[in-house]
MIDRENNU-268450 format. One record per residue: x, y, z of N, C-alpha, C in turn. Coordinates in pm, whole numbers, padded with zeros to 5 digits. Layout:
<nodes>
+--------+--------+--------+--------+--------+--------+--------+--------+--------+
|    n.X |    n.Y |    n.Z |   ca.X |   ca.Y |   ca.Z |    c.X |    c.Y |    c.Z |
+--------+--------+--------+--------+--------+--------+--------+--------+--------+
|      X |      Y |      Z |      X |      Y |      Z |      X |      Y |      Z |
...
+--------+--------+--------+--------+--------+--------+--------+--------+--------+
</nodes>
This chain:
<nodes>
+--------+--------+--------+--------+--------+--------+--------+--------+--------+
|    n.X |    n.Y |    n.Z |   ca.X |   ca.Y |   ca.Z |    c.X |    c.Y |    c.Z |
+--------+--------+--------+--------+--------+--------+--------+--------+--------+
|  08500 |  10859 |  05361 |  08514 |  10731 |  05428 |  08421 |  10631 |  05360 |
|  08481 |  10500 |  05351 |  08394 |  10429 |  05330 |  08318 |  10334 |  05370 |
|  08193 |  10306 |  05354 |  08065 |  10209 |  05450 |  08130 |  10068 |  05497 |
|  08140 |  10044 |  05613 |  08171 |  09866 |  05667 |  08115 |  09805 |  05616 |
|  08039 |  09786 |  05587 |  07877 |  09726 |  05566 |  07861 |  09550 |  05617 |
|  08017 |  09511 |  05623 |  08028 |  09361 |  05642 |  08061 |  09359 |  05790 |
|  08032 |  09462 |  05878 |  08053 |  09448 |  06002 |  07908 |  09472 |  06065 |
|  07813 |  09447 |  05995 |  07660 |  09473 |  06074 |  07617 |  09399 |  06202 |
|  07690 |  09275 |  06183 |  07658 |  09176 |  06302 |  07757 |  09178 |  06444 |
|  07818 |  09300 |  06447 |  07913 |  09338 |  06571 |  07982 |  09466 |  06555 |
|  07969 |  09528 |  06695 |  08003 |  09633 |  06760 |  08153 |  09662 |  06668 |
|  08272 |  09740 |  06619 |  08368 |  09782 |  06555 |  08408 |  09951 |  06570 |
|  08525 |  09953 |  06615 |  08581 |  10053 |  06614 |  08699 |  10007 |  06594 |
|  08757 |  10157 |  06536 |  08925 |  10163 |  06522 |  08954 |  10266 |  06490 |
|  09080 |  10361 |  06494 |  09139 |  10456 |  06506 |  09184 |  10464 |  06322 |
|  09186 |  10582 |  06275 |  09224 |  10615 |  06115 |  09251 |  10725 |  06094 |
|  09341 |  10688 |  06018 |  09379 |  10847 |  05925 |  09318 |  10871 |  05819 |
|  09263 |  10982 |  05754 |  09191 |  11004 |  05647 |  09228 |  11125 |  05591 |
|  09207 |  11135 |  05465 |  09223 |  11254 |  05395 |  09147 |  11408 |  05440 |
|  09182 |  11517 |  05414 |  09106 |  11626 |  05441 |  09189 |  11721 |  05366 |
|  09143 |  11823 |  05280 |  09139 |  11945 |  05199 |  09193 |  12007 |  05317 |
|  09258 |  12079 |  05287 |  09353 |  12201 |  05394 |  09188 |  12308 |  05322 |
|  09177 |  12415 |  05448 |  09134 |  12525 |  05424 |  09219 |  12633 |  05357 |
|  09334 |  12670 |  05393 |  09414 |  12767 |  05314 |  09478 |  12724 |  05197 |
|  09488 |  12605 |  05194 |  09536 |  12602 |  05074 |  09442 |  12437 |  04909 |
|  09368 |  12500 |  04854 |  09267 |  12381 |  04813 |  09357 |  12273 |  04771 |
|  09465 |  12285 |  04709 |  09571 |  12186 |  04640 |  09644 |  12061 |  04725 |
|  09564 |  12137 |  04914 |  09700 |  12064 |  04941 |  09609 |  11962 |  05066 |
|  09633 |  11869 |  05045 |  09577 |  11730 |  05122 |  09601 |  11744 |  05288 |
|  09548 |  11708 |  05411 |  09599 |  11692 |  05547 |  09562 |  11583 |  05566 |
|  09625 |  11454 |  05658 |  09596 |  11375 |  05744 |  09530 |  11377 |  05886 |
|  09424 |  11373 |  05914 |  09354 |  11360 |  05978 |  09348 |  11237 |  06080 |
|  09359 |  11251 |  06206 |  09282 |  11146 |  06290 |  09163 |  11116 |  06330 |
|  09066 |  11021 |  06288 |  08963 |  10982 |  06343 |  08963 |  10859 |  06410 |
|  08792 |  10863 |  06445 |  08773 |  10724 |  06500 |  08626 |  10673 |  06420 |
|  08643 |  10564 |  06389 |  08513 |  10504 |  06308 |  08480 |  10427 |  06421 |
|  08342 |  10397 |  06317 |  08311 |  10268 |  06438 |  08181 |  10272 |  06318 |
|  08087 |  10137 |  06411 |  07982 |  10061 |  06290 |  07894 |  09990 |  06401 |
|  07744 |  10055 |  06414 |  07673 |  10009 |  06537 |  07584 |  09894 |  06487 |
|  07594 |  09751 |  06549 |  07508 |  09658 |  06475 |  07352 |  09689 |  06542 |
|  07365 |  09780 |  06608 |  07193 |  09811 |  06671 |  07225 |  09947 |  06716 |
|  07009 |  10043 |  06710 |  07026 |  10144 |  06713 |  07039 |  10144 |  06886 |
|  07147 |  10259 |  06937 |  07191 |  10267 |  07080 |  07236 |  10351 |  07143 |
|  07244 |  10416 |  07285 |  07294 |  10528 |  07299 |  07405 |  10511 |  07338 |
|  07526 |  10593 |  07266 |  07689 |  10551 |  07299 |  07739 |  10676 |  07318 |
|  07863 |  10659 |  07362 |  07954 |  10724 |  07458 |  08091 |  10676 |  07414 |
|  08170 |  10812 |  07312 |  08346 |  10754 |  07312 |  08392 |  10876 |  07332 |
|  08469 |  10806 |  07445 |  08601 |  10887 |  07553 |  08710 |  10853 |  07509 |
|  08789 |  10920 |  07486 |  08992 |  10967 |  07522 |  09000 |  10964 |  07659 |
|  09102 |  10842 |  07680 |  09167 |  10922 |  07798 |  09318 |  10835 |  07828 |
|  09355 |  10903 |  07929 |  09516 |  10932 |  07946 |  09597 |  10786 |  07961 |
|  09672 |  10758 |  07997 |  09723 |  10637 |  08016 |  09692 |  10606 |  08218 |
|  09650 |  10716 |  08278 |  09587 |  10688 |  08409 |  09461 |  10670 |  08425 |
|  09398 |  10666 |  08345 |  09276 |  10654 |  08292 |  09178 |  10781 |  08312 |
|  09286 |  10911 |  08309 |  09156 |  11012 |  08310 |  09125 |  11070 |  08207 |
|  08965 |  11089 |  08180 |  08946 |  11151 |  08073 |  08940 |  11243 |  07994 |
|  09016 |  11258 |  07876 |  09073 |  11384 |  07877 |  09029 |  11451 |  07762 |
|  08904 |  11329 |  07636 |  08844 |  11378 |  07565 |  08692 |  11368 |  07586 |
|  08583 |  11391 |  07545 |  08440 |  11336 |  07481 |  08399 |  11374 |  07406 |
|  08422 |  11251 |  07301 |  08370 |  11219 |  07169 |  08164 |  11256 |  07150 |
|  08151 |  11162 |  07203 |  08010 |  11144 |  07189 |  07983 |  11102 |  07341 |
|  07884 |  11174 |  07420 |  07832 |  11182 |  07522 |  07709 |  11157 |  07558 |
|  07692 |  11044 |  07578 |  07580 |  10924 |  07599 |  07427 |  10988 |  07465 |
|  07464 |  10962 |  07373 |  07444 |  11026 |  07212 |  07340 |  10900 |  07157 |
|  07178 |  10931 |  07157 |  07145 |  10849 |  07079 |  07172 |  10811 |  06941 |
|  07264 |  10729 |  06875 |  07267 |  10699 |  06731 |  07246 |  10569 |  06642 |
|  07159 |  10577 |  06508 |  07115 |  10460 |  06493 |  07205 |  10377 |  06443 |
|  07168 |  10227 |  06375 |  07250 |  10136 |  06351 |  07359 |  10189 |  06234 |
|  07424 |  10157 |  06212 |  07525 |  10176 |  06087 |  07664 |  10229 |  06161 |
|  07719 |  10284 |  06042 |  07866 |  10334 |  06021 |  07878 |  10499 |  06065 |
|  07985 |  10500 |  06165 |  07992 |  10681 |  06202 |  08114 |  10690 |  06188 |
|  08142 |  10816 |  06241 |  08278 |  10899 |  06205 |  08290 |  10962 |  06275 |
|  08455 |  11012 |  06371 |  08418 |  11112 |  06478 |  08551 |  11194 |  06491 |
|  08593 |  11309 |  06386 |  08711 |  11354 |  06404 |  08775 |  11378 |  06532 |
|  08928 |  11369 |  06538 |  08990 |  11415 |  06688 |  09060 |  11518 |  06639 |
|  09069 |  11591 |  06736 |  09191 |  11693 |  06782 |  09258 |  11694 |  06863 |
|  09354 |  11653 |  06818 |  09486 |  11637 |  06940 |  09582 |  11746 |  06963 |
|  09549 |  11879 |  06924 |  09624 |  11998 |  06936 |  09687 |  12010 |  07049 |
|  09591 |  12026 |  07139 |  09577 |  12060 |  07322 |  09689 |  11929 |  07369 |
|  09691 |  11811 |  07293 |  09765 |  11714 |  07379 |  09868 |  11692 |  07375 |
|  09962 |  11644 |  07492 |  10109 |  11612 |  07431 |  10109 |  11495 |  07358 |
|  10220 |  11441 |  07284 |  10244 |  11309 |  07306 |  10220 |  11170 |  07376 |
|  10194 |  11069 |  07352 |  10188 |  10968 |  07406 |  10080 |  10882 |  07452 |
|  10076 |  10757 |  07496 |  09957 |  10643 |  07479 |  09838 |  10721 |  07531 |
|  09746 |  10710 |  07483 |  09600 |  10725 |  07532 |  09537 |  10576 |  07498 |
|  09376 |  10599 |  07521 |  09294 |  10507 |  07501 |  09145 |  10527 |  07459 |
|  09096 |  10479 |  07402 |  08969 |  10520 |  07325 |  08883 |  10426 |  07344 |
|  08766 |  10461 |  07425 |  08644 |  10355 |  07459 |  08530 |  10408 |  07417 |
|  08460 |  10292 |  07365 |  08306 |  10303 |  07357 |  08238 |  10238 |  07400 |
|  08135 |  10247 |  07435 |  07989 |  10214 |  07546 |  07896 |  10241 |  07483 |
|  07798 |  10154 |  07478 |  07701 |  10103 |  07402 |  07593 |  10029 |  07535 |
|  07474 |  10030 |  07460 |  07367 |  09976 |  07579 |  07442 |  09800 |  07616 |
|  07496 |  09733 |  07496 |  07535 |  09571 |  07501 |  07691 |  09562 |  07519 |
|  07723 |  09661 |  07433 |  07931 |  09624 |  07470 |  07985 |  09777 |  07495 |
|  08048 |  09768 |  07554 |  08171 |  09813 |  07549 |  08294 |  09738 |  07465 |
|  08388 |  09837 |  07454 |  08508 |  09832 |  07365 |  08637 |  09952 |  07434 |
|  08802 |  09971 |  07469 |  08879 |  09973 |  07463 |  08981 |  09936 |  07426 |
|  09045 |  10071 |  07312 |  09174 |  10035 |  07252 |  09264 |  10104 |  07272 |
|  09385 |  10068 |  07265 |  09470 |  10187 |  07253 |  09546 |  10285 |  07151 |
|  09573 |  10396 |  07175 |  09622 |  10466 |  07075 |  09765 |  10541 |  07075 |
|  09846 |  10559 |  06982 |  09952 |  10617 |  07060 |  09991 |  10781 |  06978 |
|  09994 |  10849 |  07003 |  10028 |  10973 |  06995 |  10141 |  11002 |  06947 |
|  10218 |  11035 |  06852 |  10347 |  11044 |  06829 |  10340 |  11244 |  06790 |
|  10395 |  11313 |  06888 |  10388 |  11441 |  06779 |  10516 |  11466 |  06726 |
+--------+--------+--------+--------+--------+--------+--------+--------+--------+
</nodes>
């Protein structure tokens, strides 16, 4: 992944696909879902999955001291069916909710 670095002056997240090396096989590439994000201050945060009723059905990071900069937070959506979720983060100054949609 690569550094925001032009997002230092505000809170940023968003949902991505990224590359990943298969384990069984070295040749062969997987798409991956993550979630980035880029903290303009050091803070303790919190990012949840959850359902389109709003229950939560993942945790990412659980009220997690981390300092300023750029993170990364793979998902696994094995366990889930299909369809809209939502992805929030909480921070000591903002919060943030987006949505995401699930296609399997």
């Amino acid at each position: 992944m690569e550094n925001h670095n032009y997002y230092n002056d505000e809170l940023f997240v968003r949902a991505t696909l990224y590359n990943k090396m298969s384990e069984q096989n070295v040749n062969e590439v997987q798409l991956r879902p993550a979630i980035e994000f880029n903290l303009p201050y050091n803070s303790k945060v919190s990012l949840l999955i959850s359902d389109i009723n709003g229950r939560k059905v993942v945790t990412l990071i659980n009220n997690k001291y981390l300092k300023k900069g750029f993170h990364f937070r793979e998902l696994d959506f094995s366990n889930l069916p299909g369809g809209e979720y939502y992805y929030k983060i909480e921070t000591k100054n903002n919060n943030q909710i987006k949505k995401l949609q699930l296609i399997k």
